[in-house]
CHARMM-style PDB file with segment names, atoms N, HN, CA, C and O in Angstrom:
ATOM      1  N   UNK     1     -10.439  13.897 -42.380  1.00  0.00      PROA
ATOM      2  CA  UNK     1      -9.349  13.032 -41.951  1.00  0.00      PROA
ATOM      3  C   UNK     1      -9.521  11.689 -42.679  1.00  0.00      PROA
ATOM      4  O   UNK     1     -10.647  11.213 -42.533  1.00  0.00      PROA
ATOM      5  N   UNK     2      -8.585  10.889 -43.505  1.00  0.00      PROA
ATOM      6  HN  UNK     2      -7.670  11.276 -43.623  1.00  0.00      PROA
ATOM      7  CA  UNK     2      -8.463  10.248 -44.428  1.00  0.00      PROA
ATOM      8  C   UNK     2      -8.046   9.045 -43.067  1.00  0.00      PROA
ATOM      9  O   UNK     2      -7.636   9.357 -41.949  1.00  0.00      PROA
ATOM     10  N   UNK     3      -8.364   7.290 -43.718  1.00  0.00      PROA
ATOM     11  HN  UNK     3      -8.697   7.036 -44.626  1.00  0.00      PROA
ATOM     12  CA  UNK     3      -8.181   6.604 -42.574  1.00  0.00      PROA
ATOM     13  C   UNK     3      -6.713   6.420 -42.469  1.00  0.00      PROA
ATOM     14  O   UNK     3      -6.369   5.686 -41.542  1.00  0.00      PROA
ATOM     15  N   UNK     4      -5.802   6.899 -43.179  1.00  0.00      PROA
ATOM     16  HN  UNK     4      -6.081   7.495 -43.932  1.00  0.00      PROA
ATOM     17  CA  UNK     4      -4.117   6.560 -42.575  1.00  0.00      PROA
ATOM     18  C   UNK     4      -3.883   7.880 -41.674  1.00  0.00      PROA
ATOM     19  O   UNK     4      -2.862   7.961 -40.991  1.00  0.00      PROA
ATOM     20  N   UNK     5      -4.748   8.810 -41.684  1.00  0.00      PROA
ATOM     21  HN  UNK     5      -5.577   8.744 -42.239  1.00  0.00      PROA
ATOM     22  CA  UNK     5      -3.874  10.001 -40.846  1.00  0.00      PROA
ATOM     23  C   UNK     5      -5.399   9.111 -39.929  1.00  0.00      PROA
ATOM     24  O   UNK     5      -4.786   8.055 -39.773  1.00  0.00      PROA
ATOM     25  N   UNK     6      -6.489   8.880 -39.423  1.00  0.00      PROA
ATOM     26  HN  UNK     6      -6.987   9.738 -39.550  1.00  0.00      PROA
ATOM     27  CA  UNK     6      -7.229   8.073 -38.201  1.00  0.00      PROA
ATOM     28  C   UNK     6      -6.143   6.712 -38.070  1.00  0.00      PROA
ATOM     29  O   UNK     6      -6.217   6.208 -36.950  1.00  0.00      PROA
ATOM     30  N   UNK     7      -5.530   6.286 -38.644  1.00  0.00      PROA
ATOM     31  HN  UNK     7      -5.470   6.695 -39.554  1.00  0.00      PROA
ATOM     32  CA  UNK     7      -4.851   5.089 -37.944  1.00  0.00      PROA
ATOM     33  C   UNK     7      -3.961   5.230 -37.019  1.00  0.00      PROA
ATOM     34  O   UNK     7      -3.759   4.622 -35.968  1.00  0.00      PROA
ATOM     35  N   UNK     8      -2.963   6.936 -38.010  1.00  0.00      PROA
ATOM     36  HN  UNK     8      -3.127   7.430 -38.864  1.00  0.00      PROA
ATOM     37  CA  UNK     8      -1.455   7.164 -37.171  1.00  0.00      PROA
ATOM     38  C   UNK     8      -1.872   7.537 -35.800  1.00  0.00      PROA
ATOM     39  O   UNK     8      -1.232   7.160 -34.818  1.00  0.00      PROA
ATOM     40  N   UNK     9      -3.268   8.501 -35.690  1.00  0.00      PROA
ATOM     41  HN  UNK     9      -3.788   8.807 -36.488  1.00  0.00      PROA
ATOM     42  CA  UNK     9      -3.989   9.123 -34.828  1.00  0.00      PROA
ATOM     43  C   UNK     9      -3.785   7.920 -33.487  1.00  0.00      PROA
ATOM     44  O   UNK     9      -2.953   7.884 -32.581  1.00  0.00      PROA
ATOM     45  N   UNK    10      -4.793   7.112 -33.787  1.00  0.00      PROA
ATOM     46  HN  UNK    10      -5.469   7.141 -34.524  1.00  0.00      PROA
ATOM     47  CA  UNK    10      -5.001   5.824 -33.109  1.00  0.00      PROA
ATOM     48  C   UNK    10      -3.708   5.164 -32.301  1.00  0.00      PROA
ATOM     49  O   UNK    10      -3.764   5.118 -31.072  1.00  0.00      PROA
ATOM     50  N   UNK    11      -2.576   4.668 -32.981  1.00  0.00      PROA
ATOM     51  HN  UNK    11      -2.531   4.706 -33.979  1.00  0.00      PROA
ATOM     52  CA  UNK    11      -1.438   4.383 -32.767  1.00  0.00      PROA
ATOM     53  C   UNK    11      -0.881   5.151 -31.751  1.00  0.00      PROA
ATOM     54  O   UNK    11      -0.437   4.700 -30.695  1.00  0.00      PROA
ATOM     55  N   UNK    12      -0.917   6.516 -32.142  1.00  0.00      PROA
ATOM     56  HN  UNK    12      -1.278   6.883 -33.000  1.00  0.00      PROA
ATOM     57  CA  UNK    12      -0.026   7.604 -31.142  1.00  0.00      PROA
ATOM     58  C   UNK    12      -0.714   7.671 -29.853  1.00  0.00      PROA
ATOM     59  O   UNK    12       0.004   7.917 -28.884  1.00  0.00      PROA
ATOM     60  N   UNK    13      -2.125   7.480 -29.624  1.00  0.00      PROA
ATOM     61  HN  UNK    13      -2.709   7.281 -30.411  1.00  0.00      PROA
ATOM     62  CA  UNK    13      -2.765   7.719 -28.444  1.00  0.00      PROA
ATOM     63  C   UNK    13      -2.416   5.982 -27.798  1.00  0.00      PROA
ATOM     64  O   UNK    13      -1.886   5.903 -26.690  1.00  0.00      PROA
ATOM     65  N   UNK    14      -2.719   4.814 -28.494  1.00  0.00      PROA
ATOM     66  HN  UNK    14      -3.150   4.878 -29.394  1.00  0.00      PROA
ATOM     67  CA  UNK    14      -2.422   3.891 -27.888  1.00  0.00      PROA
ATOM     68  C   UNK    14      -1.163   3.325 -27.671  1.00  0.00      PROA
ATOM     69  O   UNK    14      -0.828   2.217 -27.253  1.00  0.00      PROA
ATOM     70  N   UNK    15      -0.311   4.651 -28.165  1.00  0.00      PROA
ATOM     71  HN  UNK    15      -0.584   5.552 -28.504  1.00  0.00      PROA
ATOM     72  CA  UNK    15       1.525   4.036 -27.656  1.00  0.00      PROA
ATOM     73  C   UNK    15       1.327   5.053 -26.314  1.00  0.00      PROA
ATOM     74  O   UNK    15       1.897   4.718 -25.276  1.00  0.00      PROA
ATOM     75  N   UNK    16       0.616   6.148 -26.333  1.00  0.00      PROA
ATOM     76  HN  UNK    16       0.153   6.421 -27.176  1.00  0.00      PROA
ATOM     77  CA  UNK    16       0.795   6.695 -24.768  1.00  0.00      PROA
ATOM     78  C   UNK    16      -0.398   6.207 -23.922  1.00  0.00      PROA
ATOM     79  O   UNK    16      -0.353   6.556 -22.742  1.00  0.00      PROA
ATOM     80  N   UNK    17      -1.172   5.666 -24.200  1.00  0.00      PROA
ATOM     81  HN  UNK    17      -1.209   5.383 -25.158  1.00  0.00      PROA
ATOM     82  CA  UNK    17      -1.974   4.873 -23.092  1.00  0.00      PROA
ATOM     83  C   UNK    17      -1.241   3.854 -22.424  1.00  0.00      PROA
ATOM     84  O   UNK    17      -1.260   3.523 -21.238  1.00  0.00      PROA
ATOM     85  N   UNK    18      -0.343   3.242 -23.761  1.00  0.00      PROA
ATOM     86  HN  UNK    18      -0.328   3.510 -24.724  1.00  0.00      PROA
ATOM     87  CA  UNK    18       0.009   2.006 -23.183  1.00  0.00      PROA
ATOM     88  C   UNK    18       1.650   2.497 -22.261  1.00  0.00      PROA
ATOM     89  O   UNK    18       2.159   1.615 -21.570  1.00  0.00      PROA
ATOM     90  N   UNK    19       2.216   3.619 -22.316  1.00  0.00      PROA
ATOM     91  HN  UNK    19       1.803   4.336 -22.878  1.00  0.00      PROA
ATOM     92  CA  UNK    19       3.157   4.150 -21.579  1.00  0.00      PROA
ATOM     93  C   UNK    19       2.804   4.469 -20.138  1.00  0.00      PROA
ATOM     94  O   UNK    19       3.689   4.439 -19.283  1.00  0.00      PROA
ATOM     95  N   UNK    20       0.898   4.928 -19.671  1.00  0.00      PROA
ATOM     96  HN  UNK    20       0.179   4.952 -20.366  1.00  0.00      PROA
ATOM     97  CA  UNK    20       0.581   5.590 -18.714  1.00  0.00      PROA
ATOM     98  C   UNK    20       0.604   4.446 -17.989  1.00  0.00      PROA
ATOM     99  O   UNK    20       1.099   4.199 -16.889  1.00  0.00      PROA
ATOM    100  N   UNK    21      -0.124   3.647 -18.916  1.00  0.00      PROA
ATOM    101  HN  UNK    21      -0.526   3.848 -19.810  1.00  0.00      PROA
ATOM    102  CA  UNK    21      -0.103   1.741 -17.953  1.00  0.00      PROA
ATOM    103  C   UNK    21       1.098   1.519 -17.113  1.00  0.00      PROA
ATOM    104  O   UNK    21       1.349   1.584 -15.909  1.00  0.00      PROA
ATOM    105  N   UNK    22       1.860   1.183 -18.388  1.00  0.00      PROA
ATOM    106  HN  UNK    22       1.656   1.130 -19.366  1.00  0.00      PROA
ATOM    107  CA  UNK    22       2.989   1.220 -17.591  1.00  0.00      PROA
ATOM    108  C   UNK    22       3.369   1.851 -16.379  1.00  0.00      PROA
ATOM    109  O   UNK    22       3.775   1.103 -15.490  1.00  0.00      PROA
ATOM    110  N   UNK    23       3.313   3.321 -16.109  1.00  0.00      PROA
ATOM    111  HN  UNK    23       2.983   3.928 -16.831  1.00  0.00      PROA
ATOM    112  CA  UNK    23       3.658   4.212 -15.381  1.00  0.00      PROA
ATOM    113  C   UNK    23       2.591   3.911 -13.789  1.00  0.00      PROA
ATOM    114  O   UNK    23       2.869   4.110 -12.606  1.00  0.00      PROA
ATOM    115  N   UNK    24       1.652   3.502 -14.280  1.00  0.00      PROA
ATOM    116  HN  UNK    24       1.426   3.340 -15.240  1.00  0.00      PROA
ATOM    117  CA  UNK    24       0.606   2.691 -13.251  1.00  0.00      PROA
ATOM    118  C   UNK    24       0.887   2.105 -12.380  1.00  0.00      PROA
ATOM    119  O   UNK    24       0.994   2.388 -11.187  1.00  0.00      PROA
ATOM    120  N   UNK    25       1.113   0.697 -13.273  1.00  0.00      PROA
ATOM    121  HN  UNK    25       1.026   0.467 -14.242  1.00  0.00      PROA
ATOM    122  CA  UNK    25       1.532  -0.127 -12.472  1.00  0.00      PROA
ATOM    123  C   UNK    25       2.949  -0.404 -12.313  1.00  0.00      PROA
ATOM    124  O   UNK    25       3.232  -1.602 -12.299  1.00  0.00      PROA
ATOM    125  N   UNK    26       4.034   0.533 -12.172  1.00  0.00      PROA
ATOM    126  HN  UNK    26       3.803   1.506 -12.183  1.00  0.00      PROA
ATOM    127  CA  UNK    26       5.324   0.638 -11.392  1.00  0.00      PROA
ATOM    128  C   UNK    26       4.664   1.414 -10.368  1.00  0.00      PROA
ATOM    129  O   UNK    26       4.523   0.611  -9.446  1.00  0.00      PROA
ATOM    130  N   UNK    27       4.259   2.342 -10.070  1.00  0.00      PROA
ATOM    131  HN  UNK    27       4.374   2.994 -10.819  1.00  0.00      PROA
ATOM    132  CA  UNK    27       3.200   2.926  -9.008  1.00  0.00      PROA
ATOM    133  C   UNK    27       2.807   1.902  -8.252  1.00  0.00      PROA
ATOM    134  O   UNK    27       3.350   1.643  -7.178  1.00  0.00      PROA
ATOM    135  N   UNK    28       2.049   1.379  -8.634  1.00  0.00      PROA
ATOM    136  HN  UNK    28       1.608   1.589  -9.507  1.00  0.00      PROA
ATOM    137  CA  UNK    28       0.980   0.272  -7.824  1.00  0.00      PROA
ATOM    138  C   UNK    28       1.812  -0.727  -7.275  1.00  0.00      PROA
ATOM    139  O   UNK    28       1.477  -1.325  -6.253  1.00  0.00      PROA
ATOM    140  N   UNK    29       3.181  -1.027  -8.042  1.00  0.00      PROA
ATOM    141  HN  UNK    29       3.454  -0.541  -8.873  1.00  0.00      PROA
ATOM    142  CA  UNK    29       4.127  -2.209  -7.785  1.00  0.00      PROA
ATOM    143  C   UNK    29       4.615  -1.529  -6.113  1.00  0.00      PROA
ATOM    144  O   UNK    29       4.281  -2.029  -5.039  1.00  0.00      PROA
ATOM    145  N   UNK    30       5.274  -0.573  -6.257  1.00  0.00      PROA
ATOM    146  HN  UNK    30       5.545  -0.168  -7.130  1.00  0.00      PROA
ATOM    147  CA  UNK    30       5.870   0.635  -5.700  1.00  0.00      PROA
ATOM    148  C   UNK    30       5.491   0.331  -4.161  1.00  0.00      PROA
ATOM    149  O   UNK    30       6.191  -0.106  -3.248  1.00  0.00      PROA
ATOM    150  N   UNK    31       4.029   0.748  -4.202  1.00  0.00      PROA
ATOM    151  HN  UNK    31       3.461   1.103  -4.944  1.00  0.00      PROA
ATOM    152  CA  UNK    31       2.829   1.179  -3.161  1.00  0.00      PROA
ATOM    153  C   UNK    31       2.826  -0.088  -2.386  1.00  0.00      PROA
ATOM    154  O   UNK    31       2.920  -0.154  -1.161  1.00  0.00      PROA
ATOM    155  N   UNK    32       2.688  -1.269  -3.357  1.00  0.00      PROA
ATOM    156  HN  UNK    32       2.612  -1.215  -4.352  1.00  0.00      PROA
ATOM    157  CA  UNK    32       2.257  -2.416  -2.681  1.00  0.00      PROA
ATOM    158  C   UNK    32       3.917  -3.004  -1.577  1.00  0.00      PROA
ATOM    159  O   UNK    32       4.028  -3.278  -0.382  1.00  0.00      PROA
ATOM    160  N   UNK    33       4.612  -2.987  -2.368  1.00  0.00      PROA
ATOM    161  HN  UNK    33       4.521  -2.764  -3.339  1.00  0.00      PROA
ATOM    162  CA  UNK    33       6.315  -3.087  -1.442  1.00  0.00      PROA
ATOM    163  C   UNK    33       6.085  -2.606  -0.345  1.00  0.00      PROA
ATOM    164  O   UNK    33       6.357  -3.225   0.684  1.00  0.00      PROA
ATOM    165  N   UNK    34       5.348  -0.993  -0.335  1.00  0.00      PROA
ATOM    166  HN  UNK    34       5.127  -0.490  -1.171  1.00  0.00      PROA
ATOM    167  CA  UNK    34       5.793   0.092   1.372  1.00  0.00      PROA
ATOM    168  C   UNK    34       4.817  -0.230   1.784  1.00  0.00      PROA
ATOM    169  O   UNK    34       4.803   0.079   2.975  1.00  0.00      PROA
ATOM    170  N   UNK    35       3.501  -0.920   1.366  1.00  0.00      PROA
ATOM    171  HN  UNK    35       3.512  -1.171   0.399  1.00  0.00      PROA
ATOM    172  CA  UNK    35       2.589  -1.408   2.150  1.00  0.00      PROA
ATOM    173  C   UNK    35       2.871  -2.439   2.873  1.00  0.00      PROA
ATOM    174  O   UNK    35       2.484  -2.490   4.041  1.00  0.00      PROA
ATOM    175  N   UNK    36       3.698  -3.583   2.226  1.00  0.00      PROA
ATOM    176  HN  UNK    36       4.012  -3.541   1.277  1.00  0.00      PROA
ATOM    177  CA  UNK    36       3.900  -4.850   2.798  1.00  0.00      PROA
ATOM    178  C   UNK    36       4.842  -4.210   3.988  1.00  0.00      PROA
ATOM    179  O   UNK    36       4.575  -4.602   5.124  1.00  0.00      PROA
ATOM    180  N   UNK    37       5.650  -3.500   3.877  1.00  0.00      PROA
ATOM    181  HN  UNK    37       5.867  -3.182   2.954  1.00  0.00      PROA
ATOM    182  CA  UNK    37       7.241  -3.033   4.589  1.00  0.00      PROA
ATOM    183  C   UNK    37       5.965  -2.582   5.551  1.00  0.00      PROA
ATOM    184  O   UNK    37       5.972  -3.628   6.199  1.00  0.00      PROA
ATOM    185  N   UNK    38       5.085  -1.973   6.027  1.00  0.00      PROA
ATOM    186  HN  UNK    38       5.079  -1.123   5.500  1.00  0.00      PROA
ATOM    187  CA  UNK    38       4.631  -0.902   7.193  1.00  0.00      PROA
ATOM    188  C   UNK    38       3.967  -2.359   7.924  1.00  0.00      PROA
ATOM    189  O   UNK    38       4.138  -2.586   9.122  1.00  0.00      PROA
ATOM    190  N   UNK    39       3.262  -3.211   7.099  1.00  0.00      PROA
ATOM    191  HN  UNK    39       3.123  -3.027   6.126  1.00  0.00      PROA
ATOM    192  CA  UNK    39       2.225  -3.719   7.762  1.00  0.00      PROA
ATOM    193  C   UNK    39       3.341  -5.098   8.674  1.00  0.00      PROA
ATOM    194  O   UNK    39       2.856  -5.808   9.555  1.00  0.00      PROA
ATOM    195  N   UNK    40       4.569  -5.199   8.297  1.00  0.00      PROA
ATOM    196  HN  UNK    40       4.964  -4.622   7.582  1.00  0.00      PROA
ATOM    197  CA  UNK    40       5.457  -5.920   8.962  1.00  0.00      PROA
ATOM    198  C   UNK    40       5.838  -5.113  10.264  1.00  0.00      PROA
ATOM    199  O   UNK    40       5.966  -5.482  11.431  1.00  0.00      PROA
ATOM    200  N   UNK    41       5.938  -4.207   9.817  1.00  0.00      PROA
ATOM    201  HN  UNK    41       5.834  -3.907   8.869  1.00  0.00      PROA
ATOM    202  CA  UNK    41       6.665  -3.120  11.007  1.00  0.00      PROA
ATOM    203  C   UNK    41       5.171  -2.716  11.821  1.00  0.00      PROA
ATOM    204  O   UNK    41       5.428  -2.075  12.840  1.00  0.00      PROA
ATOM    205  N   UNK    42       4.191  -2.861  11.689  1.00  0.00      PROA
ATOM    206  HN  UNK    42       3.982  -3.381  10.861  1.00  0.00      PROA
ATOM    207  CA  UNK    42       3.140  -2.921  12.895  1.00  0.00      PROA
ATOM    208  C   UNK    42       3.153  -3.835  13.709  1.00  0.00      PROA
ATOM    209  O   UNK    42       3.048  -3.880  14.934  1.00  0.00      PROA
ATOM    210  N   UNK    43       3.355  -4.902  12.572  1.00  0.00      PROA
ATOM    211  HN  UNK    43       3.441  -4.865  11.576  1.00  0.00      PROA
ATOM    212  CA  UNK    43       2.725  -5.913  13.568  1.00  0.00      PROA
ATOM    213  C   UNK    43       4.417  -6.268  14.607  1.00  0.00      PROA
ATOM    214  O   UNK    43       4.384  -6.744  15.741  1.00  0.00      PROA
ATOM    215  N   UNK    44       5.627  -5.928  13.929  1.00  0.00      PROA
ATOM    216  HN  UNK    44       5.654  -5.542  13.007  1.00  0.00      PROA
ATOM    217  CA  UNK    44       6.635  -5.834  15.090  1.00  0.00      PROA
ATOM    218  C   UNK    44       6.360  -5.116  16.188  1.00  0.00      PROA
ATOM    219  O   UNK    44       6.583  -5.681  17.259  1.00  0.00      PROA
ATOM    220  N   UNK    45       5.706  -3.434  16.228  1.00  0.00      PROA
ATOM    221  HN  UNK    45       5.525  -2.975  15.358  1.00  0.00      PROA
ATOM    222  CA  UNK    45       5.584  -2.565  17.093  1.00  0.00      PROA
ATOM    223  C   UNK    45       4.725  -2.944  18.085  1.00  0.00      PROA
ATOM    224  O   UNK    45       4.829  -2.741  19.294  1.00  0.00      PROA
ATOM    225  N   UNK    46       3.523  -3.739  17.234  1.00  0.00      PROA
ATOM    226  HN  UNK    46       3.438  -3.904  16.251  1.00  0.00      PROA
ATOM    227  CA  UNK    46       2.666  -4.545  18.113  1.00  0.00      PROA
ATOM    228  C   UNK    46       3.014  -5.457  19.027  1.00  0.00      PROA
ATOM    229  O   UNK    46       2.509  -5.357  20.145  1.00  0.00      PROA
ATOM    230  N   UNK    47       4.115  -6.730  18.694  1.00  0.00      PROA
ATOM    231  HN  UNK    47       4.524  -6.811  17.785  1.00  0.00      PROA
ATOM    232  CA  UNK    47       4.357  -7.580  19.109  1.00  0.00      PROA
ATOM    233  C   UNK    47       5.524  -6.791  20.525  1.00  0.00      PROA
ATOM    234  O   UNK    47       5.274  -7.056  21.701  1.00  0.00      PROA
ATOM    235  N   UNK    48       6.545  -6.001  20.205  1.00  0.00      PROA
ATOM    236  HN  UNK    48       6.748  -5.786  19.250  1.00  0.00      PROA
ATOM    237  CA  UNK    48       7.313  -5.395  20.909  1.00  0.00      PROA
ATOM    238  C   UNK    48       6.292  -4.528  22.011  1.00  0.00      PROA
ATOM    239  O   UNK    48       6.787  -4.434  23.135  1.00  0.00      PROA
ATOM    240  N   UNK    49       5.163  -3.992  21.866  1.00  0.00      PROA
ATOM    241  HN  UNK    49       4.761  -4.068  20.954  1.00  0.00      PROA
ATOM    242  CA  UNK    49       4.444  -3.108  22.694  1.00  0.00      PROA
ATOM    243  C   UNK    49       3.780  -4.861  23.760  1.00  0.00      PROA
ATOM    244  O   UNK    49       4.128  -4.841  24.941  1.00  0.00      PROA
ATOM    245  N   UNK    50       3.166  -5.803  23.436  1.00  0.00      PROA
ATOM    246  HN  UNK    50       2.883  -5.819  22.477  1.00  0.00      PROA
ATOM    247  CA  UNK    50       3.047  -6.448  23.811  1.00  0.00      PROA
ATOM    248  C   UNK    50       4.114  -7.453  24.774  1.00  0.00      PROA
ATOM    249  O   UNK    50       3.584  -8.486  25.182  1.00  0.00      PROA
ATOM    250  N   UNK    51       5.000  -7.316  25.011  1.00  0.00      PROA
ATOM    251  HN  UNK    51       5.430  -6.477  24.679  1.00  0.00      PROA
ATOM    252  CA  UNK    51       6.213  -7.705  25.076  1.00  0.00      PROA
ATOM    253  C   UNK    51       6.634  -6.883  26.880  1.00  0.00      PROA
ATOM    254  O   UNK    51       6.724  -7.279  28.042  1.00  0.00      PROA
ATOM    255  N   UNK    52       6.747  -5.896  26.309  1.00  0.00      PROA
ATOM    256  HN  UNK    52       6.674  -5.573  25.365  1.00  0.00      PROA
ATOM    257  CA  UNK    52       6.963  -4.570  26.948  1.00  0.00      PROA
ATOM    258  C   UNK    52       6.002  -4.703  27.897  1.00  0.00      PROA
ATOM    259  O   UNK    52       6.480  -4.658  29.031  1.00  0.00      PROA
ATOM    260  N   UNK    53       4.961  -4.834  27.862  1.00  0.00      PROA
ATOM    261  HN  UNK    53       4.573  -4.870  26.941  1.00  0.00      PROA
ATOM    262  CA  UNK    53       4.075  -4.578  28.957  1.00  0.00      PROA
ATOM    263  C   UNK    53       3.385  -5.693  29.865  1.00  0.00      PROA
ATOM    264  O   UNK    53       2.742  -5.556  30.906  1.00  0.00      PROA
ATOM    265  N   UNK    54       3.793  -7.090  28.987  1.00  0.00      PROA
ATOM    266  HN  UNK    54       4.315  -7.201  28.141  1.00  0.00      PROA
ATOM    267  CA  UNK    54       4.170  -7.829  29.947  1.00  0.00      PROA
ATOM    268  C   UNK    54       5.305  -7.576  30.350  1.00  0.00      PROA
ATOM    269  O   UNK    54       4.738  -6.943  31.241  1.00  0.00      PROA
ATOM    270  N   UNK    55       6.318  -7.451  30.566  1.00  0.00      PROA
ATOM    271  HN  UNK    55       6.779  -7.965  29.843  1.00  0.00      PROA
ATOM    272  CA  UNK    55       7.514  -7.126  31.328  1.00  0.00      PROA
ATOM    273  C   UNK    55       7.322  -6.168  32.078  1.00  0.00      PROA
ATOM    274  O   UNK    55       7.305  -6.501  33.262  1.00  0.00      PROA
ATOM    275  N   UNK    56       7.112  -4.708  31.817  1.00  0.00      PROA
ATOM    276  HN  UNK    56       7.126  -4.438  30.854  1.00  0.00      PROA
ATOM    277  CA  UNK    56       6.999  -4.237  33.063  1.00  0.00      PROA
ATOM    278  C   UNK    56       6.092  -4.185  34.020  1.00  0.00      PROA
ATOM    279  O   UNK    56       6.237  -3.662  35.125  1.00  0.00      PROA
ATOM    280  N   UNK    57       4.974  -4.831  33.526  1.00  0.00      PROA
ATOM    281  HN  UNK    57       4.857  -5.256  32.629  1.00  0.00      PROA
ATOM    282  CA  UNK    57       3.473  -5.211  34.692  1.00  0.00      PROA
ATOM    283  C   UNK    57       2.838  -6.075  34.565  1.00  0.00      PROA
ATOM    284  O   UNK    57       1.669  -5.727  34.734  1.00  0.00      PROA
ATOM    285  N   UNK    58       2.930  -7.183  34.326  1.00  0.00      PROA
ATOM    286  HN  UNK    58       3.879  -7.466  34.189  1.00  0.00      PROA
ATOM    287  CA  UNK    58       2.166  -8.485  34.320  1.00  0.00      PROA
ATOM    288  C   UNK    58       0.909  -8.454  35.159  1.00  0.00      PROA
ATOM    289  O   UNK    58      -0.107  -8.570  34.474  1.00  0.00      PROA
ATOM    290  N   UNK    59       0.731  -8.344  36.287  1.00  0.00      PROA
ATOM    291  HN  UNK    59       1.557  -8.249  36.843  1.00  0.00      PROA
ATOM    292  CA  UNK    59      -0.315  -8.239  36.481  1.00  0.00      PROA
ATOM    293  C   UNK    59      -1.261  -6.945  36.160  1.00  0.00      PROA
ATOM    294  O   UNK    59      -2.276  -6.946  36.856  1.00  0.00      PROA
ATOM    295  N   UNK    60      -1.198  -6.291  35.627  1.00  0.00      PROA
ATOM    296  HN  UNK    60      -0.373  -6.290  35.061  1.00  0.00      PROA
ATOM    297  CA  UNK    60      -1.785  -5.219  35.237  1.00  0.00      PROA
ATOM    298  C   UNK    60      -2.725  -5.783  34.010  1.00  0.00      PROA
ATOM    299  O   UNK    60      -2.382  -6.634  33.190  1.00  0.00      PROA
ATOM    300  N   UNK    61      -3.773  -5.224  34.067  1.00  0.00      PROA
ATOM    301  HN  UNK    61      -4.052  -4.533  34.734  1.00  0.00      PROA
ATOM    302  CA  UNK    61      -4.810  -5.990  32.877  1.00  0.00      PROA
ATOM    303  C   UNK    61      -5.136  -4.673  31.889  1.00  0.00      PROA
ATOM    304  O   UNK    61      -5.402  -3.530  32.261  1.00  0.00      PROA
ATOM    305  N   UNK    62      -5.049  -5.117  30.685  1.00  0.00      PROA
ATOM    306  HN  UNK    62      -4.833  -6.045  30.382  1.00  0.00      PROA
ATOM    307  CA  UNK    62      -5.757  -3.586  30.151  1.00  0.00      PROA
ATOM    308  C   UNK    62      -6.582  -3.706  29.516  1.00  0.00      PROA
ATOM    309  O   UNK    62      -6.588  -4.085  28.345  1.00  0.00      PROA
ATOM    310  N   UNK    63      -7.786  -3.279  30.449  1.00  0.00      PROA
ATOM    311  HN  UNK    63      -7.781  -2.972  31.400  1.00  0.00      PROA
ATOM    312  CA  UNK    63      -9.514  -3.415  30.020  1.00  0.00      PROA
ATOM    313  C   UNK    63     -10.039  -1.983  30.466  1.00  0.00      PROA
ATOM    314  O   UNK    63      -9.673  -1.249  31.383  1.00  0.00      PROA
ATOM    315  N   UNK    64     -10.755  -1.881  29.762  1.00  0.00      PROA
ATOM    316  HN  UNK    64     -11.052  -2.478  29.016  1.00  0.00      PROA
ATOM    317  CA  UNK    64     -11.858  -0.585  30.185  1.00  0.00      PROA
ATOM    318  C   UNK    64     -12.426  -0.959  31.663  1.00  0.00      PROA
ATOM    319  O   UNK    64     -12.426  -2.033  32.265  1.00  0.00      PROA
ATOM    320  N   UNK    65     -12.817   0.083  31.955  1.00  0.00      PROA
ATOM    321  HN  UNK    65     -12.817   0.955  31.467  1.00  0.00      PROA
ATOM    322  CA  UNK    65     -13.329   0.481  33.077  1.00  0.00      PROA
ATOM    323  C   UNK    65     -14.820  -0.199  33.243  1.00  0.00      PROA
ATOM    324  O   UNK    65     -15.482  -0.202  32.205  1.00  0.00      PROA
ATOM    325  N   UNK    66     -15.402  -0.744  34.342  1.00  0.00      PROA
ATOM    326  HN  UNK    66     -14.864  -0.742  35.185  1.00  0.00      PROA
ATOM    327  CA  UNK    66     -16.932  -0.840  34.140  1.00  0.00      PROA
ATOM    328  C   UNK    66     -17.566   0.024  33.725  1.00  0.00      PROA
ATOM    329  O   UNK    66     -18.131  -0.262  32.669  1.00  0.00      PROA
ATOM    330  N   UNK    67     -17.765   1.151  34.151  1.00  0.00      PROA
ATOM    331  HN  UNK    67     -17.306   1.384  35.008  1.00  0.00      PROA
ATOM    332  CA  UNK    67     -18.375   2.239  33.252  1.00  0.00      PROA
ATOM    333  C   UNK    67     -18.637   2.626  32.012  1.00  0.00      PROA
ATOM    334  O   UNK    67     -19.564   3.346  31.641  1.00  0.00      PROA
ATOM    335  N   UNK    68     -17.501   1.955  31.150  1.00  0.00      PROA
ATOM    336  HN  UNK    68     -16.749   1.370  31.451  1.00  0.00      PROA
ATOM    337  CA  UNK    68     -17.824   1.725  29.636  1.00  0.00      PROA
ATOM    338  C   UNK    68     -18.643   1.308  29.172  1.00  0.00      PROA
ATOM    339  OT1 UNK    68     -18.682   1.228  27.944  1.00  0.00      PROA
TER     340      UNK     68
END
């Protein structure tokens, strides 16, 4: 292998490395969005479950048992 057919070589693998990158991090971009979107929507479910249970029992405490 003569170095212009090792250069074209070179080129072709680092135009698809640099395509997988790409393909990466739209992935990773992707992931991180539905991560932010869930970890909002916990902490709503949280806040709404909290909410909720003061309302329907305020005095009700929720602790373990002595026995724990």
């Amino acid at each position: 292998m003569n170095d212009k057919e090792r250069l074209i070589e070179l080129e072709v693998r680092l135009t698809h490395m640099d395509d997988t990158v790409e393909q990466l991090d739209k992935v990773v971009s992707e992931q991180q969005i539905r991560i932010d979107y869930l970890e909002r929507q916990l902490k709503k479910i949280a806040r709404d479950y909290t909410e909720f249970k003061e309302q329907m029992a305020p005095d009700i405490v929720d602790t373990k048992p002595p026995h724990y």
